[in-house]
N, C-alpha and C positions, 0 to 999 in steps of 0.2 A: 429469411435468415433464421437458421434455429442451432441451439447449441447440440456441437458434438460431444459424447466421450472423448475423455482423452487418451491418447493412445499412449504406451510406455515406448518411451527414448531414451532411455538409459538402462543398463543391465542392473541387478536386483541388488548386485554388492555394493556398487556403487552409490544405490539411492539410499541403500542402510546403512552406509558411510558416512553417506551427506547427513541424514539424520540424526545421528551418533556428535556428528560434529556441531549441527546446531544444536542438539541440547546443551552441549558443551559452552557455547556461547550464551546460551542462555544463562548459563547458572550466571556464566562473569557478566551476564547484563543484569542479573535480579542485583547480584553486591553494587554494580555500579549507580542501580537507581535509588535502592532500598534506602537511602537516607534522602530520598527526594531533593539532592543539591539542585535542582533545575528550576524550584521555586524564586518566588522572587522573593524580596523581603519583608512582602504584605502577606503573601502566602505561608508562610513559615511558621505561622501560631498554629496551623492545622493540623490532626491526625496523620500519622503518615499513613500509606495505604497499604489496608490490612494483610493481603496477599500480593507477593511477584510473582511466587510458584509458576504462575500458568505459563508465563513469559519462556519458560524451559519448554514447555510444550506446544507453544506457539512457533518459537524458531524451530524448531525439531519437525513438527509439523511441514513449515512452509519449504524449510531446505528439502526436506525429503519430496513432498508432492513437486515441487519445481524442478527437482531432477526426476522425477518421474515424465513430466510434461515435455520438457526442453531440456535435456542432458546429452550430450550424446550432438547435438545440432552444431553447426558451425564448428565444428571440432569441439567439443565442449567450450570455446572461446565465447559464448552467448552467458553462460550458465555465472558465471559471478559476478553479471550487474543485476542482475533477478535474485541472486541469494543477497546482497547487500538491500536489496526492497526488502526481502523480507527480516535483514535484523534492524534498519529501521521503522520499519513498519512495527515491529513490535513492539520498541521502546515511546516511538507516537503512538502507540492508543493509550501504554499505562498512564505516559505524560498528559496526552488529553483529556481520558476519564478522570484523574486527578484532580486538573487545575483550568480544564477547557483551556487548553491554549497548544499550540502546536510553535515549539523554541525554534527562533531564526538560525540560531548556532547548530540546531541541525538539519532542518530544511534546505538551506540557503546552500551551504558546502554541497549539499545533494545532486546540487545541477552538475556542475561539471567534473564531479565523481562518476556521475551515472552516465554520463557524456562520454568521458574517455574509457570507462568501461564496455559502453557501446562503438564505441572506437574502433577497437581490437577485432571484435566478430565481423566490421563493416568493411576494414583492411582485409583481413582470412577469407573473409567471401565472395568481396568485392561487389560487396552489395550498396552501392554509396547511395542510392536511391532512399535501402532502408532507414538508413541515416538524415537525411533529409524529410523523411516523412516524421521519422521520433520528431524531428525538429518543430514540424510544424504542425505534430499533435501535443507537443506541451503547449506549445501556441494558443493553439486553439482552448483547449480545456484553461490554461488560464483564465484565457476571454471570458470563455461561457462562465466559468466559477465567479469571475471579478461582476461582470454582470449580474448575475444571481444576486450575489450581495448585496450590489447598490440597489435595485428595482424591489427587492423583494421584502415585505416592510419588516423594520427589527433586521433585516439582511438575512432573513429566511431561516435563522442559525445558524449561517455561514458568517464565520470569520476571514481577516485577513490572512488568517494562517491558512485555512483552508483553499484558498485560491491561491497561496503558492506552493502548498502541498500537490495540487490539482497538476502543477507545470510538470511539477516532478515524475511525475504519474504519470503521465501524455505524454511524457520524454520516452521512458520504460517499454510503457505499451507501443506508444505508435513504432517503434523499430519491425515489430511483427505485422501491422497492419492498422487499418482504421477500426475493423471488426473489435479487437481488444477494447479499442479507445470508448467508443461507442457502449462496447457491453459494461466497462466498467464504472461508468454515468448510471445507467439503469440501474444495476445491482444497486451499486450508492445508495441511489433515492429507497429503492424497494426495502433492501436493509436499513435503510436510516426511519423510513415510515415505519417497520416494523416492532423496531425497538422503541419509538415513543409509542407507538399505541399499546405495548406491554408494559412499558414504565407509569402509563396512565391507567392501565386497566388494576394495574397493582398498587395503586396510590404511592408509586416512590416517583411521581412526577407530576407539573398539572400543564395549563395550558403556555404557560408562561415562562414556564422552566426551561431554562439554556438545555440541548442535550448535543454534548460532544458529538460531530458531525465526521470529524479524522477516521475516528473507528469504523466506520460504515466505508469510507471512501477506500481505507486499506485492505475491506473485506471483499468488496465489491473489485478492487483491481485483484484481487488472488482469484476470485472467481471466472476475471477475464480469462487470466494468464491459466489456469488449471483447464479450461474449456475453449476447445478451437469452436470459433464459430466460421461455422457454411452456411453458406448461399444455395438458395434453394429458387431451380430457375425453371422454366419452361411448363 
């Protein structure tokens, strides 16, 4: 199994449309977070955090590359449960690198938002299979995440938000295949090992230090989704 390029499935105006429009959202995600409402009321004595900026460039980014990927598929009927990963995927890292916690008020709604958005493409296609398998790759990625947790000591840095982030995730991907699901586990760890060993090698971390685990899982599923992986046989 090795990753492909990705090919373009959507014509050029389109993806710089999509672009245009996630920056757009972004700006109205940096005002909606930038007074950090999402704390709790122990969290609240805190610095707020220094930049949202990037958040315009993060959604701008991930709409654009997703309609590059998958635009154009399933009649475009696939392509706005994949742009709503990427504007919550955004607003979960700032929230996580923030306050290490991933809010049930927006995970939890996730499921069956992301559910019935995968709906539509599995009706237009008639792919009820695909659906069935999202099902039982949030399933699984659960499992595996919730497991992690408990076995692994401290819970590895995984939180409970992380393992129902994980469902969300598996919901997403598994619609396109297991390969997604799979690749976007690996990326996870690889990105997540990555960042602590540069946060350690630069003394803004030691061994003991919580390091937000969400940002890595959201990095690694765009990695899925941006890269078909093939099967490499005989």
């Amino acid at each position: 199994m090795i990753l492909g390029l990705p090919g373009q499935a959507a014509p050029w105006w389109a993806i710089i449309a999509l672009g245009l429009a996630g920056a757009a959202l972004g700006v109205l995600l940096c005002r909606v977070l930038a007074g950090a409402r999402y704390r709790q009321p122990q969290e609240r004595d805190r610095a707020l955090p220094p930049h949202t900026w990037w958040l315009v460039i993060a959604v701008a980014l991930a709409w654009a590359s997703l309609a590059f990927r998958i635009g154009g598929y399933a009649q475009w009927s696939l392509v706005p449960a994949y742009l709503f990963l990427g504007v919550i995927g955004a607003a979960l890292t700032l929230i996580d690198l923030d306050v290490h916690r991933l809010p049930d008020l927006i995970v939890l709604p996730s499921y069956p938002i992301v559910f019935v958005l995968l709906l539509v493409p599995t009706v237009v296609t008639g792919l009820w299979g695909a659906l069935l398998r999202a099902v039982l790759a949030g399933l699984a990625l659960f499992g595996v995440y919730l497991v992690l947790a408990l076995v692994s000591p401290g819970g590895g840095g995984l939180g409970f938000g992380d393992v129902k982030l994980a469902g969300v995730l598996g919901l997403a991907l598994g619609w396109l295949g297991w390969g997604p699901v799979v690749v976007s586990v690996l990326a996870a760890f690889v990105t997540g090992g990555v960042i602590a060993l540069a946060l350690l090698l630069a003394r803004r971390a030691t061994r003991s230090s919580h390091i937000a685990f969400g940002p890595s899982m959201i990095l690694g599923a765009w990695v899925a989704l941006l890269f078909p992986v093939m099967a490499i046989t005989g």
